[in-house]
C-alpha positions as CSV (number, residue, x, y, z in Angstrom):
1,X,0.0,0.0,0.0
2,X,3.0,2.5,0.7
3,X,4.2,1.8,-2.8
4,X,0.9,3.1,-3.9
5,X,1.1,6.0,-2.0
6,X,4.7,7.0,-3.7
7,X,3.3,6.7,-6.4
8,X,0.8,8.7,-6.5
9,X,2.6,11.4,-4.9
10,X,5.7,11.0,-7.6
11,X,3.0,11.2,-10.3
12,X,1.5,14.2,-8.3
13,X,4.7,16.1,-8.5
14,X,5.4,14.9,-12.1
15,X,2.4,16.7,-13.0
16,X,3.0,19.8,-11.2
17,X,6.1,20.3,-12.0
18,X,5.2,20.0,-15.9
19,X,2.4,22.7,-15.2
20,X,4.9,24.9,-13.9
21,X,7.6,24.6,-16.8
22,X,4.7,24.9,-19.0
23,X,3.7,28.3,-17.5
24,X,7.0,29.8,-17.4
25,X,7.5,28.5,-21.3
26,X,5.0,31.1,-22.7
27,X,6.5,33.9,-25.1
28,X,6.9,37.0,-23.9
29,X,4.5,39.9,-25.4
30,X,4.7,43.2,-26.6
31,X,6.8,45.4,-23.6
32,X,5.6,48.8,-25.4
33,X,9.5,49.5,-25.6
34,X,11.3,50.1,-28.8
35,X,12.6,46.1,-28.6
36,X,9.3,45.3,-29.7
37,X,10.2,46.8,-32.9
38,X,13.9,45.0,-33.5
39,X,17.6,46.3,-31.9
40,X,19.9,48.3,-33.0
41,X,23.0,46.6,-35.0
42,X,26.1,47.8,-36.5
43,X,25.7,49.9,-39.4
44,X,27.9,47.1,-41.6
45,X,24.9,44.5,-41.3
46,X,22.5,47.7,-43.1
47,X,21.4,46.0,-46.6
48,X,20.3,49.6,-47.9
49,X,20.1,53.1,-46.2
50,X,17.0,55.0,-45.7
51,X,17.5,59.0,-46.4
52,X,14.6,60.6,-44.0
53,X,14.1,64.6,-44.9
54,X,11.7,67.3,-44.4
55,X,9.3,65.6,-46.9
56,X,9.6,61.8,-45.8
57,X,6.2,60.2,-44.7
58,X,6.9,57.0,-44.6
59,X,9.3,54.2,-45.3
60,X,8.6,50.6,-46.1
61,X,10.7,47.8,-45.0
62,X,10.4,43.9,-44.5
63,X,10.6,42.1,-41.0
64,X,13.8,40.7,-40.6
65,X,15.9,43.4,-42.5
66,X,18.1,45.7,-41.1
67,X,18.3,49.5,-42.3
68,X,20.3,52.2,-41.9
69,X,18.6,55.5,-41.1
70,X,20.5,58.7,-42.2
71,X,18.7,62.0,-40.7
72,X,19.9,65.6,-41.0
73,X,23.7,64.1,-40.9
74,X,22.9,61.7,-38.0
75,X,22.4,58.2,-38.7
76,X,20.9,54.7,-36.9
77,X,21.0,51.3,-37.8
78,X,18.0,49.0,-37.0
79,X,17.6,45.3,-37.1
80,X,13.7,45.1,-37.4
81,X,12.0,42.3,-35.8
82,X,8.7,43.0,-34.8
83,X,5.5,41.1,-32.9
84,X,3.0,39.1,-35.5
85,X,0.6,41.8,-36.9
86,X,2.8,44.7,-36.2
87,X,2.3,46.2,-39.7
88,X,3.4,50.1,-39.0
89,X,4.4,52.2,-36.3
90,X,6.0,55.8,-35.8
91,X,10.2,56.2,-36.6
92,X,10.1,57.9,-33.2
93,X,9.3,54.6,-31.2
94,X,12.9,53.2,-32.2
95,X,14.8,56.4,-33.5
96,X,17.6,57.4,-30.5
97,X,17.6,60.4,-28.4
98,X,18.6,63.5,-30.2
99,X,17.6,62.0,-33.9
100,X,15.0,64.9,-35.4
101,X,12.7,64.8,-37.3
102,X,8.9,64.8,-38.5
103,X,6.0,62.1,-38.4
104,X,7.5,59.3,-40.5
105,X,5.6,56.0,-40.2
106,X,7.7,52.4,-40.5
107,X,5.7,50.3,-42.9
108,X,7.0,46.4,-42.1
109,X,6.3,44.2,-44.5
110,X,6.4,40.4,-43.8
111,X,9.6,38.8,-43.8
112,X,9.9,36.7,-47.6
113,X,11.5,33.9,-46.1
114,X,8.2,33.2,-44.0
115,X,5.8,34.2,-47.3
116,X,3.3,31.4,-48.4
């Protein structure tokens, strides 16, 4: 009967201890921080640089790419890895401190290599 009892408890813990690797296994969500956007890299991984002036709206990029900003002499790279369903947000929400400029909204496409 006490072999019963072990093991029932040692299935008991078995299963809690799934439940709580389970829990602690779920993906992170948006942090309303610029990481849900990407990082910053080094502007040697840029594939293309992105001129932003007085008369820039919008730019369009993919998920996955990274881009070099050049604003008013100052420039940024930016790895862009956003959240599913992030489609656009503002330049501001990922452009450093001291980087001017006006309302330009990032237009992510999705990333090709993920494309069905």
């Amino acid at each position: 009967m006490s072999n019963f009892k072990s093991n029932v408890i040692a299935l008991a813990l078995i299963g809690l201890t799934s439940t709580a690797m389970m829990a602690s296994a779920q993906a992170a969500g948006p942090s309303g921080t610029a990481t849900d956007y990407g990082t910053l890299a080094p502007a040697t991984a840029a594939a293309r640089t992105i001129v932003i002036n007085g008369d820039t709206k919008w730019v369009n990029v993919e998920n996955g790419e990274t881009v070099q900003f050049s604003v008013g002499g100052q420039t940024f790279t930016w790895n862009f890895s956003t959240f599913p369903g992030t489609t656009s947000f503002d330049l501001s929400k990922i452009s450093p401190a001291g980087v001017q400029f006006g309302n330009v909204r990032v237009y992510v496409a999705s990333n090709p290599l993920y494309r069905g």
